[in-house]
C-alpha positions as CSV (number, residue, x, y, z in Angstrom):
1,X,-20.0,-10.1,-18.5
2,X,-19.2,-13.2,-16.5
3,X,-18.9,-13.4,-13.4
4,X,-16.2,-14.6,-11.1
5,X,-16.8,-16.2,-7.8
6,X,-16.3,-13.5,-6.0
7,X,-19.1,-11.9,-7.5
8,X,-21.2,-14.9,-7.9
9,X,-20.9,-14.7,-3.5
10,X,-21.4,-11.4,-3.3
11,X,-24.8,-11.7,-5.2
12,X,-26.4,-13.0,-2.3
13,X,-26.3,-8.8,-0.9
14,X,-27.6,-7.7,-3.9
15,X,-30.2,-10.6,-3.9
16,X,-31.2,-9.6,-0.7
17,X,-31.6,-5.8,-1.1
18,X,-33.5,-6.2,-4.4
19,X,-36.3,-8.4,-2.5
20,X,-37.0,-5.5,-0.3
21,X,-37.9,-3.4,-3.7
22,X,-34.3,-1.7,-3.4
23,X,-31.8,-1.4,-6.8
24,X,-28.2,-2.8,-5.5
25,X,-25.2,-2.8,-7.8
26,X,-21.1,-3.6,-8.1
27,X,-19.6,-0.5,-8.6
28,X,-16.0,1.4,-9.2
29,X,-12.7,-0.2,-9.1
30,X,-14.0,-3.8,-8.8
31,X,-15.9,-3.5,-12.3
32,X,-13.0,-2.0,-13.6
33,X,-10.7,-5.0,-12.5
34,X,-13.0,-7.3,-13.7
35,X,-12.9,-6.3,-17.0
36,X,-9.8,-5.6,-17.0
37,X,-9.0,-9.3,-15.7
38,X,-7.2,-8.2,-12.9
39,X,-7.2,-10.1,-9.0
40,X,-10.4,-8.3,-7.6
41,X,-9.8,-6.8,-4.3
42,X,-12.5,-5.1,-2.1
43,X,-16.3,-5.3,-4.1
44,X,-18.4,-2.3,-3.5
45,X,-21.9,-2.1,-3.7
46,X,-24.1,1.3,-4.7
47,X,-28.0,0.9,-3.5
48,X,-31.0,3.3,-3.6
49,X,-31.7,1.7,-0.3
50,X,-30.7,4.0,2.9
51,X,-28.3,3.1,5.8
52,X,-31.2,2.7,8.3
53,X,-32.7,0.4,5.4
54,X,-29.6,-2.1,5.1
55,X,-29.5,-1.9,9.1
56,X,-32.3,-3.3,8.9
57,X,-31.5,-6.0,6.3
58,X,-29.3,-7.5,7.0
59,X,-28.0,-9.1,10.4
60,X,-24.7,-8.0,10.8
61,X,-24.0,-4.4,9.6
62,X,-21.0,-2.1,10.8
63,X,-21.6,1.7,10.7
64,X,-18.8,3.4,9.4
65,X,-19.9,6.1,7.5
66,X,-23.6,6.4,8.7
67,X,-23.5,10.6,7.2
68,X,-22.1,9.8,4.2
69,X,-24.4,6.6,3.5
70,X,-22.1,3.7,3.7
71,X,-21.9,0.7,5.8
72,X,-20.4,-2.4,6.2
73,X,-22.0,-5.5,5.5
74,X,-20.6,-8.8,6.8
75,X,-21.6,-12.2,4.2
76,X,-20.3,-15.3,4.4
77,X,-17.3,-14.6,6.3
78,X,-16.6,-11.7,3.8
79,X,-17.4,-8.0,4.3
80,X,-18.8,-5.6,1.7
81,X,-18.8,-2.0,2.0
82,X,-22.3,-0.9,0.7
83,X,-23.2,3.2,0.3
84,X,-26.3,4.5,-0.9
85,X,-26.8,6.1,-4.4
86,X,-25.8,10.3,-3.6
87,X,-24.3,12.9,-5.2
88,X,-22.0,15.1,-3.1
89,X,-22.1,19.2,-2.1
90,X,-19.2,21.4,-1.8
91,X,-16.1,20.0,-0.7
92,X,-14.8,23.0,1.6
93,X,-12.3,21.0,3.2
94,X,-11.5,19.2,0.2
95,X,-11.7,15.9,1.7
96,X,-15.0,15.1,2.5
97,X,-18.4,17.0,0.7
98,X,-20.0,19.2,3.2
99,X,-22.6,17.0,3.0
100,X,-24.6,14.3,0.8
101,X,-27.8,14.1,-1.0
102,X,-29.3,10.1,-1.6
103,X,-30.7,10.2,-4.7
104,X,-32.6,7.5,-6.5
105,X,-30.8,6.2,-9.5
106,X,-27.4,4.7,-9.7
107,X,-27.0,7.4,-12.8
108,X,-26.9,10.3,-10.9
109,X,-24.6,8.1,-8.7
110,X,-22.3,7.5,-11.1
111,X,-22.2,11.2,-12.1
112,X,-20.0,12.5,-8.7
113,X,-17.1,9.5,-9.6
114,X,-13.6,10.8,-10.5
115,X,-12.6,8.9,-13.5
116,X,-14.6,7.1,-16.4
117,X,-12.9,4.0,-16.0
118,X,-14.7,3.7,-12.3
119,X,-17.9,5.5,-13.1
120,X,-19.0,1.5,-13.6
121,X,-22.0,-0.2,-12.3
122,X,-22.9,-3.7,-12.9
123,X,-25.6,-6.1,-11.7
124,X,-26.4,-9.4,-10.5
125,X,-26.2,-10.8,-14.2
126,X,-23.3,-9.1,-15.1
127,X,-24.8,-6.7,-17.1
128,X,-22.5,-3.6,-17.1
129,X,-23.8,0.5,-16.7
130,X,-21.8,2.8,-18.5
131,X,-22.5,6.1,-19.1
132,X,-19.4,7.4,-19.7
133,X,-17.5,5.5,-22.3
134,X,-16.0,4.2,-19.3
135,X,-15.6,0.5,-21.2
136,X,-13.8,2.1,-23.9
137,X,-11.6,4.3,-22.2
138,X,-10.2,1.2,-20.7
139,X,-9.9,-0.9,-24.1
140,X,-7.7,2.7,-24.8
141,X,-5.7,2.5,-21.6
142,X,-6.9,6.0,-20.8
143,X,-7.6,7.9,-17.9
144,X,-10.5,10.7,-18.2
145,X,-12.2,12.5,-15.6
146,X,-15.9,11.7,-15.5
147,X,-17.0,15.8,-16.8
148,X,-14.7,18.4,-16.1
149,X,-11.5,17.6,-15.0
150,X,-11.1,21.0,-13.5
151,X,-14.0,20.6,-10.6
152,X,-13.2,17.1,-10.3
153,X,-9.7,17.8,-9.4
154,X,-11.0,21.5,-7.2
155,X,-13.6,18.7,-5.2
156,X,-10.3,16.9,-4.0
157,X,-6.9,17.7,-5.3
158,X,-5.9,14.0,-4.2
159,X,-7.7,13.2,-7.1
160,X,-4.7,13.9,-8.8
161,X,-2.3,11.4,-6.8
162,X,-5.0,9.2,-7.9
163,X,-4.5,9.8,-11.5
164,X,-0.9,9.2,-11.1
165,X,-1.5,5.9,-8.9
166,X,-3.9,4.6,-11.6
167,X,-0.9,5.5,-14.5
168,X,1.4,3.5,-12.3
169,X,-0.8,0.8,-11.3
170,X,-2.5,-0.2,-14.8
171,X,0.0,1.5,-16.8
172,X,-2.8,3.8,-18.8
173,X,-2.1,7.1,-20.4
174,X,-3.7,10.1,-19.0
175,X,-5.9,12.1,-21.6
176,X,-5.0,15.2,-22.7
177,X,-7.1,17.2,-21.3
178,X,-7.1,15.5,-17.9
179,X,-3.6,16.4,-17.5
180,X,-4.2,20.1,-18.2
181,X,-6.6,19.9,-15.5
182,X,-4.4,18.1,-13.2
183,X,-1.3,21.2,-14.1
184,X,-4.1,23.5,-13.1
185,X,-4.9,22.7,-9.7
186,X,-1.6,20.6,-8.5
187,X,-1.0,23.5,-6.3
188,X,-3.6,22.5,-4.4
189,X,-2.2,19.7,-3.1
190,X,-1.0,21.6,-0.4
191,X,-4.3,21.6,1.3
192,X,-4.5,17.7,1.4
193,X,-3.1,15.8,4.9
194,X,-0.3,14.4,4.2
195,X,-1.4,11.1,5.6
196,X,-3.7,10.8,2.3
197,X,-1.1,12.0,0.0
198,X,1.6,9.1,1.8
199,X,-1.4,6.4,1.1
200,X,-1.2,7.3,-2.7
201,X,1.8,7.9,-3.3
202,X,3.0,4.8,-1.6
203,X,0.7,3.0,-4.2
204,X,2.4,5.0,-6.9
205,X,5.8,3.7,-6.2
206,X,4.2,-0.2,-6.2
207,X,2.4,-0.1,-9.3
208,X,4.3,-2.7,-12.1
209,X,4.3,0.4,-14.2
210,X,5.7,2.9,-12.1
211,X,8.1,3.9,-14.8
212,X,5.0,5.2,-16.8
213,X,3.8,6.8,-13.8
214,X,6.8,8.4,-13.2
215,X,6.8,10.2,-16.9
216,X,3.7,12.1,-15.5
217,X,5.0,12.4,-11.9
218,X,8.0,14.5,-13.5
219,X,5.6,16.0,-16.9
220,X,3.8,17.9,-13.9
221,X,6.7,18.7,-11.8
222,X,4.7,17.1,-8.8
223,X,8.0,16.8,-6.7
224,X,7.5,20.7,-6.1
225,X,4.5,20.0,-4.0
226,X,5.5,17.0,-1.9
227,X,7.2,17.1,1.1
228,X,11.2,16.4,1.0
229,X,10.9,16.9,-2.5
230,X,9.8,20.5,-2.6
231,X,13.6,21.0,-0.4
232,X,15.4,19.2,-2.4
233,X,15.3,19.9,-5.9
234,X,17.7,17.8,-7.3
235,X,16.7,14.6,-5.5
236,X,14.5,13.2,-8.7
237,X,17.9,13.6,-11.0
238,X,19.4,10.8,-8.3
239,X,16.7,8.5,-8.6
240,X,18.1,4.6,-10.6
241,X,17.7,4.8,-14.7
242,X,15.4,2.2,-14.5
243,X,12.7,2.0,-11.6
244,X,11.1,-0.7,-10.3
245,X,7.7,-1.2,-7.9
246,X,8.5,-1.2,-4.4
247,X,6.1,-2.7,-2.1
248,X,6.6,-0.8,1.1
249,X,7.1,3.2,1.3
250,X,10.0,2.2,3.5
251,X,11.6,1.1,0.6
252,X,10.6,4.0,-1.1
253,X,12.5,5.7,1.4
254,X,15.4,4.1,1.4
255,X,16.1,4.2,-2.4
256,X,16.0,7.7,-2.1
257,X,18.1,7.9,1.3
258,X,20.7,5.4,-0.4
259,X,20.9,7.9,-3.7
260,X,21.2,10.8,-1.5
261,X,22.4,9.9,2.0
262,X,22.3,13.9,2.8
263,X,18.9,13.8,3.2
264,X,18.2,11.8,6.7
265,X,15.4,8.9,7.5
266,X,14.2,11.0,10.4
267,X,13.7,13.9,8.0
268,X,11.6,11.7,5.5
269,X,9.2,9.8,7.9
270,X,9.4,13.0,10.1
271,X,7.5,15.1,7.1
272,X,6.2,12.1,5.8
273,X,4.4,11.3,9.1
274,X,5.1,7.8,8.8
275,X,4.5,5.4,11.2
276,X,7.4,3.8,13.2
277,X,6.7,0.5,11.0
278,X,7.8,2.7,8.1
279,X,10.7,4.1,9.5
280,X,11.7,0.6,11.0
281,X,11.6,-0.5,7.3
282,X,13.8,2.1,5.8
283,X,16.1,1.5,8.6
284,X,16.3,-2.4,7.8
285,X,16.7,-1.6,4.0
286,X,19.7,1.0,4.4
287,X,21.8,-1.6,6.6
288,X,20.5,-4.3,4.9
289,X,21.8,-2.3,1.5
290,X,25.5,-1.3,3.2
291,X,25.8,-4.7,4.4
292,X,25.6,-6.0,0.8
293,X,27.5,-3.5,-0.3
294,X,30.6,-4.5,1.4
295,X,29.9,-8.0,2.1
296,X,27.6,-9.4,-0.2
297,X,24.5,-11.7,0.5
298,X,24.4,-13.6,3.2
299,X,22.9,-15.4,6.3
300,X,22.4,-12.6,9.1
301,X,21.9,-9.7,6.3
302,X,18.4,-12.2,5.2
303,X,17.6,-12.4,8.8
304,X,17.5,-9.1,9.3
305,X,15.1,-8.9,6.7
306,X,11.2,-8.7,7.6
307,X,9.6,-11.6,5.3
308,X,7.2,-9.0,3.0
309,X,11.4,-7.0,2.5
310,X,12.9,-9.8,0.5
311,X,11.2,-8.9,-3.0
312,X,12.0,-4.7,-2.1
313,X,15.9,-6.0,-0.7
314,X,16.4,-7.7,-4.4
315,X,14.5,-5.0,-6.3
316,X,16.6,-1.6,-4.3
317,X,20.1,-4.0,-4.8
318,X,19.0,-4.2,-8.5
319,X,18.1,-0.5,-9.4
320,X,21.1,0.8,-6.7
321,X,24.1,-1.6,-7.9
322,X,22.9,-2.6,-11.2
323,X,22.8,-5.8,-9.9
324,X,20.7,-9.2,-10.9
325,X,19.9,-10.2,-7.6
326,X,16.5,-12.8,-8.1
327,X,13.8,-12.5,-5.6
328,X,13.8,-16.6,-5.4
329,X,17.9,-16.5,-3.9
330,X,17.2,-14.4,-1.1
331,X,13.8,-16.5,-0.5
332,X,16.1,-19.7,-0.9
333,X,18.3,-18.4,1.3
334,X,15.8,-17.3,4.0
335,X,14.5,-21.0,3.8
336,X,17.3,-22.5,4.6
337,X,18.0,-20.2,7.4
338,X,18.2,-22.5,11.1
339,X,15.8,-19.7,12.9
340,X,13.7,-17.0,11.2
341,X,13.7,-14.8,14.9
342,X,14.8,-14.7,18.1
343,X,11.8,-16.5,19.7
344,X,13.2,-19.9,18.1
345,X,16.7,-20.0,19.9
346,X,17.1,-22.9,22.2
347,X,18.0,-20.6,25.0
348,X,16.4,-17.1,26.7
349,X,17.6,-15.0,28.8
350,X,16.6,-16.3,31.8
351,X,18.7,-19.9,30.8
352,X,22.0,-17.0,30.7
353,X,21.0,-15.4,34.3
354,X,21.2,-18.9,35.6
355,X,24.9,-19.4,34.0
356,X,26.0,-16.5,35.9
357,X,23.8,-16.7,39.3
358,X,26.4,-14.3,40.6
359,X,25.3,-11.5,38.6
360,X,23.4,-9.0,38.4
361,X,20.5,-8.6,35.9
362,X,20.6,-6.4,33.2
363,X,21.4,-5.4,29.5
364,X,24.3,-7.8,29.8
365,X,21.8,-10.4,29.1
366,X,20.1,-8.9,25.8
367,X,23.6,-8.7,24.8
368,X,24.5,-12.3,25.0
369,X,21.5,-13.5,23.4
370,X,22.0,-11.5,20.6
371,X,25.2,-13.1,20.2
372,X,24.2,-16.5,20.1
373,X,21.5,-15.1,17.7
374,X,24.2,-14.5,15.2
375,X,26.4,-17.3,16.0
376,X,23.0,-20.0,14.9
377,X,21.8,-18.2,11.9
378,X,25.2,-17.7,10.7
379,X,25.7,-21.1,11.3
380,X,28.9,-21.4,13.6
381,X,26.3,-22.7,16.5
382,X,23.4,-25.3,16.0
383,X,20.7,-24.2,18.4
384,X,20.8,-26.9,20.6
385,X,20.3,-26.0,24.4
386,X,23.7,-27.5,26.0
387,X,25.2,-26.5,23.0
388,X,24.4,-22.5,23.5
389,X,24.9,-23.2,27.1
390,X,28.7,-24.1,26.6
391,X,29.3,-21.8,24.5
392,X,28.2,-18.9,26.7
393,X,30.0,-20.4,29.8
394,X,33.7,-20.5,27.3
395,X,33.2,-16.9,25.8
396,X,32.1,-15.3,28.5
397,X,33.2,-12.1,26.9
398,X,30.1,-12.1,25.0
399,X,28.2,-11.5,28.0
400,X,30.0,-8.3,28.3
């Protein structure tokens, strides 16, 4: 296989581990994407070579997982999370194994991955290791647990989020009898922190494919065992005829807030456990949605929009209104805008106090600015500091 550059500069780690009579390899997800000719994101490395060893390797090294036998590795500016060859014990919190065992051979390694299309290793040369058909499983498009799909999904029910994200992402079928494994364990789900389960399914719901995901996500009835969803039956019969990836779970929330407005924000990022950045998101999306609703696309409703919303605004105003609203307009029109936040007016708030020396401080002046804030970016002001001045002295009204 050849190598990209990415690889070609990560060989240096393996380069290095091998000269201190160590076996280091690329493994998982970034083998997978490579053959697959996908953008490579993080590159993992399995070793036979201990966390003390690599410690001692290499110069800077970042302990995260010290127990479980990985560690971070910082090279050429880049950093490389490296985890010595183990197979894994029980899993009694279904999370983590109980504990590890290094072993000596990347085979054995390979043996404790969850699906054939990541139980891949590949050296320095780009010489693949696949011991499970892994290679043709992805010519196929098909996801297959790596053994049986029962203990693989009993080790870690999140497994099966997984399976679902993977559907989504690369848009692969899931193999028969993966999928009767996944229908007999989903109802463990329950014992997995909902944290985990938000990560995946938030990468479900951006995969290009998601519609092919979401044949499985409703084949296996996983709305019963997510929360909101397991209230709410009727919630996946209001979702848009034709879905589209959404980048941010906020948007995720939104659609579904928009399609059944019964069902509050706070009540999705509240069993969710989303962070306020998340429900700040959703927030933005549902006003930014009304405010097209009634009044189209314009200045302010761009604004309001956080720079990584514009491709989710177009996409939600597309699936919700049947609408053909391009990415590129509301990036054109965010271009154009005179200010992109509040940092850029001409004026602050301590400019106003001065205007009114008289006056007391107080939300008054938060209240003007935002004012003026509209008035520039919907273009009735330039933002110009006399300018903003005047008009704050002549509609004093806006000061409140």
């Amino acid at each position: 296989m050849q190598l990209t550059e990415q690889f070609r500069q990560a060989n240096g780690i393996l380069e290095q581990i091998q000269s201190f009579g160590y076996e280091a390899y690329f493994v998982g997800g970034c083998v997978r994407d490579l053959l697959l000719h996908r953008n490579i994101g993080d590159i993992d490395i399995a070793t036979s070579a201990r966390p003390d060893v690599i410690q001692q390797i290499f110069n800077k090294v970042i302990p995260v997982g010290m127990e479980h036998g990985t560690v971070i590795v910082r090279h050429k500016h880049q950093s490389y999370e490296v985890t010595t060859f183990r197979v894994d014990d029980d899993y009694a919190d279904q999370r983590h194994p109980d504990s590890v065992q290094f072993v000596k051979t990347i085979d054995q390694d390979l043996m404790r991955r969850d699906f054939t299309i990541n139980a891949l290793a590949m050296d320095k040369t780009g010489i693949i290791i696949d011991l499970f058909n892994g290679k043709e499983d992805i010519r196929k498009r098909v996801i297959r647990t790596v053994g049986d799909g029962y203990e693989r999904f009993t080790e870690d029910p999140l497994r099966i989020m997984r399976a679902l994200r993977f559907s989504s992402q690369l848009g692969f079928s899931l193999d028969e009898q993966t999928l009767k494994a996944i229908q007999s364990v989903i109802s463990e789900l329950k014992s997995i922190a909902v944290e985990r389960i938000l990560q995946e399914t938030a990468k479900f719901f951006a995969g290009p494919h998601i519609e092919e995901g979401m044949n499985y996500f409703q084949m296996i009835n996983l709305d019963r065992h997510l929360p909101v969803f397991k209230d709410n039956p009727g919630i996946m019969k209001q979702l848009p005829d034709q879905l589209k990836p959404l980048r941010s779970f906020g948007a995720v929330i939104a659609m579904f807030h928009f399609a059944a407005p019964a069902i509050t924000i706070d009540t999705w990022t509240k069993q969710w456990k989303c962070s306020n950045k998340i429900k700040f998101e959703a927030e933005s999306f549902i006003k930014a949605l009304n405010d097209y609703k009634h009044d189209g696309l314009g200045p302010w409703l761009v604004y309001g929009l956080h720079i990584t919303g514009y491709s989710d605004f177009a996409s939600l105003v597309n699936m919700l209104f049947d609408d053909r609203l391009s990415e590129q307009t509301v990036y054109k029109m965010a271009n154009n805008l005179p200010i992109h936040s509040k940092r850029e007016l001409a004026i602050n708030g301590t400019d106003i106090r001065w205007l009114f020396p008289d006056r007391q401080p107080g939300p008054w002046i938060g209240g003007a600015l935002k004012q003026i804030e509209k008035q520039v970016v919907t273009g009735y002001l330039s933002n110009n500091k006399n300018v903003l001045k005047e008009w704050v002295k002549w509609n004093q009204h806006a000061t409140g």
